[in-house]
VEXGU-210267 format. One record per residue (C-alpha): z, y, x; residue in three letters; residue number from 1. Coordinates in nm, 3 decimals. Each point is the difference from the previous one (the first is absolute). Example, Ala and Ser with C-alpha at 12.3 -4.5 7.8 and 13.67 -1.06 7.14 Angstrom:
residues 2
up: 0.780 north: -0.450 east: 1.230 type: ALA seq: 1
up: -0.066 north: 0.344 east: 0.137 type: SER seq: 2
***
This chain:
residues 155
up: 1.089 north: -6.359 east: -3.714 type: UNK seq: 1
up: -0.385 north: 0.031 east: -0.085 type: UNK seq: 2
up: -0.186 north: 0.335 east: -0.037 type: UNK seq: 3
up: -0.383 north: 0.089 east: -0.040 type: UNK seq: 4
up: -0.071 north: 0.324 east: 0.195 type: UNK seq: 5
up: -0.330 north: 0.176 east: -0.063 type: UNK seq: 6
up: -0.140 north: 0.043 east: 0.333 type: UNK seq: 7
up: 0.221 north: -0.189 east: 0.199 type: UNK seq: 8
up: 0.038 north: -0.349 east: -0.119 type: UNK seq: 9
up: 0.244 north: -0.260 east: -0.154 type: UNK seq: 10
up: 0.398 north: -0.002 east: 0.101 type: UNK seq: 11
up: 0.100 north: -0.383 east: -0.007 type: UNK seq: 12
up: 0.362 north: 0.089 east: 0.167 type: UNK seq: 13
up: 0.240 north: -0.256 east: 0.036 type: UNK seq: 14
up: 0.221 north: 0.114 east: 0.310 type: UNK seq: 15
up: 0.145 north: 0.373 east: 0.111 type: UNK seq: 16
up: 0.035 north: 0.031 east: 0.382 type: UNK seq: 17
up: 0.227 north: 0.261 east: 0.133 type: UNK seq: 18
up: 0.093 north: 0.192 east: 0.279 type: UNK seq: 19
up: 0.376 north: 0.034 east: 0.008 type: UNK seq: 20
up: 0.084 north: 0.318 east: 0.272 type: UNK seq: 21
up: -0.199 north: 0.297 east: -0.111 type: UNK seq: 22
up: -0.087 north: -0.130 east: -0.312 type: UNK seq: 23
up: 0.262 north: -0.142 east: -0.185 type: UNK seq: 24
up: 0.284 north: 0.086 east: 0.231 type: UNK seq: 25
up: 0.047 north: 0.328 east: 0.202 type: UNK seq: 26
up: 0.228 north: -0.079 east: 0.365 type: UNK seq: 27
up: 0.070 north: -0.307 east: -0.170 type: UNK seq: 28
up: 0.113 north: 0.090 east: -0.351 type: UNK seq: 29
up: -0.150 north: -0.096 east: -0.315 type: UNK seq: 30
up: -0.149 north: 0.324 east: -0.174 type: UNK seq: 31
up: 0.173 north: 0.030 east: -0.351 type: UNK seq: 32
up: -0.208 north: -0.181 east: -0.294 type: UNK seq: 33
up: -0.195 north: -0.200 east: 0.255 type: UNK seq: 34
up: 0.243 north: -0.317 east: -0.107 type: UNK seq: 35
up: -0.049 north: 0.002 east: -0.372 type: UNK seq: 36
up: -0.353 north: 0.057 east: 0.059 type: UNK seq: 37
up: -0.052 north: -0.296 east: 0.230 type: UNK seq: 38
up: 0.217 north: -0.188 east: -0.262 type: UNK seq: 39
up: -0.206 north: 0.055 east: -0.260 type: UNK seq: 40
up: -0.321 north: -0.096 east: 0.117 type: UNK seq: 41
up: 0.107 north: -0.322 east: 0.146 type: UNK seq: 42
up: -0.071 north: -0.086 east: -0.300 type: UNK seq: 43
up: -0.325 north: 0.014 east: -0.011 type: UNK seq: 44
up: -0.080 north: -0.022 east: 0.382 type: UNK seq: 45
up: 0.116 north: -0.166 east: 0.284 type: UNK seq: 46
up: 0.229 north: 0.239 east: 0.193 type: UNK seq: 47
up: -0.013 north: -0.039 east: 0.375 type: UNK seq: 48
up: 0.145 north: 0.267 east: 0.243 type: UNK seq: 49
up: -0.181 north: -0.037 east: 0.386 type: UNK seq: 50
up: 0.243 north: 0.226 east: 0.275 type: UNK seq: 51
up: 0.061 north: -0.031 east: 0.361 type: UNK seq: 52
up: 0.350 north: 0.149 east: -0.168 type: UNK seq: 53
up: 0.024 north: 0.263 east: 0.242 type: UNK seq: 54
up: 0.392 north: 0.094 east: -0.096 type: UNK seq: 55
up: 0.054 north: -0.403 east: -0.084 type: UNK seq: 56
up: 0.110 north: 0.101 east: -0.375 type: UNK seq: 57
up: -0.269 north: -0.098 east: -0.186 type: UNK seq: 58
up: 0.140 north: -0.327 east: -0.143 type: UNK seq: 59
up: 0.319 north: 0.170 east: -0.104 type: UNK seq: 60
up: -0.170 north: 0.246 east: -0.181 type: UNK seq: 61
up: -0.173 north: -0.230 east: -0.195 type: UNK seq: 62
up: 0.203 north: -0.211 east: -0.110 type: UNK seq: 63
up: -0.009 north: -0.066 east: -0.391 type: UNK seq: 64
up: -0.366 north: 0.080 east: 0.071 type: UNK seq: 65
up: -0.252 north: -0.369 east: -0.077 type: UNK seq: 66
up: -0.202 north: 0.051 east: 0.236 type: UNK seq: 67
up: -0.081 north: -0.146 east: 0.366 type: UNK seq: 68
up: 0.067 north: 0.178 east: 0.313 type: UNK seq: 69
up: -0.171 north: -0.061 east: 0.252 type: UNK seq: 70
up: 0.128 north: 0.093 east: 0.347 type: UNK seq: 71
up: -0.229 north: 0.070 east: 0.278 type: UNK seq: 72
up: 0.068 north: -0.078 east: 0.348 type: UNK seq: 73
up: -0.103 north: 0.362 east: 0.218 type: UNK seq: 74
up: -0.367 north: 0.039 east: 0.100 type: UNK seq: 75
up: -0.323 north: -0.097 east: -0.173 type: UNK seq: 76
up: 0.173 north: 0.129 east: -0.335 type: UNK seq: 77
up: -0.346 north: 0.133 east: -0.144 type: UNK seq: 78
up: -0.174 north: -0.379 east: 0.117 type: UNK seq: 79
up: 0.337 north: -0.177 east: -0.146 type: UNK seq: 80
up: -0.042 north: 0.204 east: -0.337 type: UNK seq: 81
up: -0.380 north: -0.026 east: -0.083 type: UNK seq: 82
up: 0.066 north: -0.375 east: 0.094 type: UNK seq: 83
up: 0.293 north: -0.020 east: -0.237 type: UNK seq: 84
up: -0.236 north: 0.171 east: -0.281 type: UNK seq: 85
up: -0.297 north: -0.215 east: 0.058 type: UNK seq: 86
up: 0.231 north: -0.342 east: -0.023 type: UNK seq: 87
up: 0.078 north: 0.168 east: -0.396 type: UNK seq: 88
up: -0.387 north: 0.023 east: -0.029 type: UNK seq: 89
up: -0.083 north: 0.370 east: 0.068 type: UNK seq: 90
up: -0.186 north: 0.049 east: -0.306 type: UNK seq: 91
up: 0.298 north: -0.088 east: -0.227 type: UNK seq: 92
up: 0.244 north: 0.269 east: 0.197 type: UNK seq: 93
up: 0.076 north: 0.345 east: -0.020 type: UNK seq: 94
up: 0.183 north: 0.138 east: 0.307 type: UNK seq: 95
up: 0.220 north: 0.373 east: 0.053 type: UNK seq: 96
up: 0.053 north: 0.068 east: 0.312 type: UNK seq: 97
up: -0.013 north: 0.343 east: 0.214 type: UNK seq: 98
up: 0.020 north: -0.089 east: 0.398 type: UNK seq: 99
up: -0.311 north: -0.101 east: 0.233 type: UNK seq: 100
up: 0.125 north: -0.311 east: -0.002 type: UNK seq: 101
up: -0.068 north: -0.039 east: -0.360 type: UNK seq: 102
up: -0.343 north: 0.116 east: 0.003 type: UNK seq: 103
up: -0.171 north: -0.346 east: 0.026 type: UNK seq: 104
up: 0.197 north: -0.125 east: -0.283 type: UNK seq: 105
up: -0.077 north: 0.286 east: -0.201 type: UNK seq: 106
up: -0.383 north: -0.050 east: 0.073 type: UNK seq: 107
up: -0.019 north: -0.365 east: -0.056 type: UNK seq: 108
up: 0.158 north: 0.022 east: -0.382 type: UNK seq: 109
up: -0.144 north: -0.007 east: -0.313 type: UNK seq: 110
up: 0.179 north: 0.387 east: -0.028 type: UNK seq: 111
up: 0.208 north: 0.131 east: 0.234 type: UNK seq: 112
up: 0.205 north: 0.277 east: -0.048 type: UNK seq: 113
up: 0.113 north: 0.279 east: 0.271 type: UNK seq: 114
up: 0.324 north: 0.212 east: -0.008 type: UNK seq: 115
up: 0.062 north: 0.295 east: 0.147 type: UNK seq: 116
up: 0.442 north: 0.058 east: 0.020 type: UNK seq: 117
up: 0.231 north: 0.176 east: 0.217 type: UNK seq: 118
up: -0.162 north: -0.240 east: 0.290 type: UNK seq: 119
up: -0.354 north: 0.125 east: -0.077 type: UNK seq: 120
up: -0.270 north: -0.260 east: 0.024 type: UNK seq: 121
up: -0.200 north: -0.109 east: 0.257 type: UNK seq: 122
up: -0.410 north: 0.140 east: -0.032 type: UNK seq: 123
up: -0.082 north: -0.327 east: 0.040 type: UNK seq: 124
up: 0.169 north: -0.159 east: -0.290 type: UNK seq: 125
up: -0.062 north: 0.303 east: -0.215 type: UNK seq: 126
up: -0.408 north: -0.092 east: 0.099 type: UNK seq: 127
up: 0.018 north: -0.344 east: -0.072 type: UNK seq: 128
up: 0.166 north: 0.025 east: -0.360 type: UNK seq: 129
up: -0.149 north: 0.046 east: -0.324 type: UNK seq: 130
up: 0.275 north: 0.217 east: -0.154 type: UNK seq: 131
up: 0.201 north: 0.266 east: 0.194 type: UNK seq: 132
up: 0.382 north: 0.040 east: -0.179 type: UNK seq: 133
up: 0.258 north: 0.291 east: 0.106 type: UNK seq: 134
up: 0.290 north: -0.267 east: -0.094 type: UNK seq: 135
up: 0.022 north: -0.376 east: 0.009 type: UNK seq: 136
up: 0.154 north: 0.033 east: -0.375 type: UNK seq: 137
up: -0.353 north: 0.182 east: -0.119 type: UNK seq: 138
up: -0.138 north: -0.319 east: 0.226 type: UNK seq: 139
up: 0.194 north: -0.206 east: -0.224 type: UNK seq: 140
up: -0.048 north: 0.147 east: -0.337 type: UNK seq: 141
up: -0.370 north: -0.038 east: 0.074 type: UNK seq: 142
up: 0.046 north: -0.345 east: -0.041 type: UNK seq: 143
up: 0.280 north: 0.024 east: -0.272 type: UNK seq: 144
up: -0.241 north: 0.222 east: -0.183 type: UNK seq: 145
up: -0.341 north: -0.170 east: 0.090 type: UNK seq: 146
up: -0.199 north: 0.318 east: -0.244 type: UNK seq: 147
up: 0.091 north: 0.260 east: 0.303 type: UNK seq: 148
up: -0.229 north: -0.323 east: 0.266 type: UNK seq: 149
up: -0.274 north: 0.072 east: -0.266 type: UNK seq: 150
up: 0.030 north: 0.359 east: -0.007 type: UNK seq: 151
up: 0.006 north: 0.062 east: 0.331 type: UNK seq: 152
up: -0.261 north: -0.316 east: 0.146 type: UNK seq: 153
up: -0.287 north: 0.041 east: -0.259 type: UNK seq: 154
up: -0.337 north: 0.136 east: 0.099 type: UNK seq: 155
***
């Protein structure tokens, strides 16, 4: 995916890096439409879910899903995150996330993308995104739809 923003630079995006709980799953579930979303842009970008999997049903709820999952061991999840980015290349990645502990990750991207859902965001992670989305399928469609990234980025 490669987009020219006025004001805010060139989008050379090659991998999505996602949150599962609180952004694509609420107490552990999928959110409706998330799937097909995340199914359609693997084909464009690598798909790679980061969670600590706080209800353990991550990998069952993505299954049919090509992407990686990436299970974090507890503590250090924001270091273990903006690690996992920066070994993609940071500048290649766009990340959606909503916690604290996504806040590095979300920094450290070429665009990162906050949502705010039932599990509200952290301030942190809302201050170190670029875009702020009420639902991880408007986070989604931004990238489905990459007109709305110029809409909303351009200066």
């Amino acid at each position: 995916m490669h987009l020219a923003i006025a004001g805010f630079g060139a989008l050379r995006l090659e991998h999505l890096v996602l949150d599962y709980n609180g952004t694509l799953a609420i107490d552990g579930r999928l959110i409706a439409g998330v799937k097909l979303r995340l199914s359609r842009l693997a084909a464009s970008l690598g798909v790679h879910v980061i969670t600590a999997d706080t209800f353990g049903k991550a990998r069952g709820s993505l299954r049919g899903v090509e992407c990686t999952l990436q299970i974090l061991k507890r503590g250090g999840e924001d270091r273990a995150k903006a690690a996992y980015v920066r070994r993609l290349g940071a500048a290649r990645v766009v990340c959606i996330g909503n916690g604290r502990n996504d806040r590095l990750m979300l920094r450290i991207a070429a665009l990162g993308i906050a949502t705010v859902q039932r599990e509200g965001a952290a301030v942190e992670a809302v201050q170190a995104a670029d875009i702020v989305a009420l639902d991880v399928r408007d986070a989604l469609d931004l990238l489905l739809v990459p007109r709305r990234l110029l809409a909303t980025l351009r200066s």
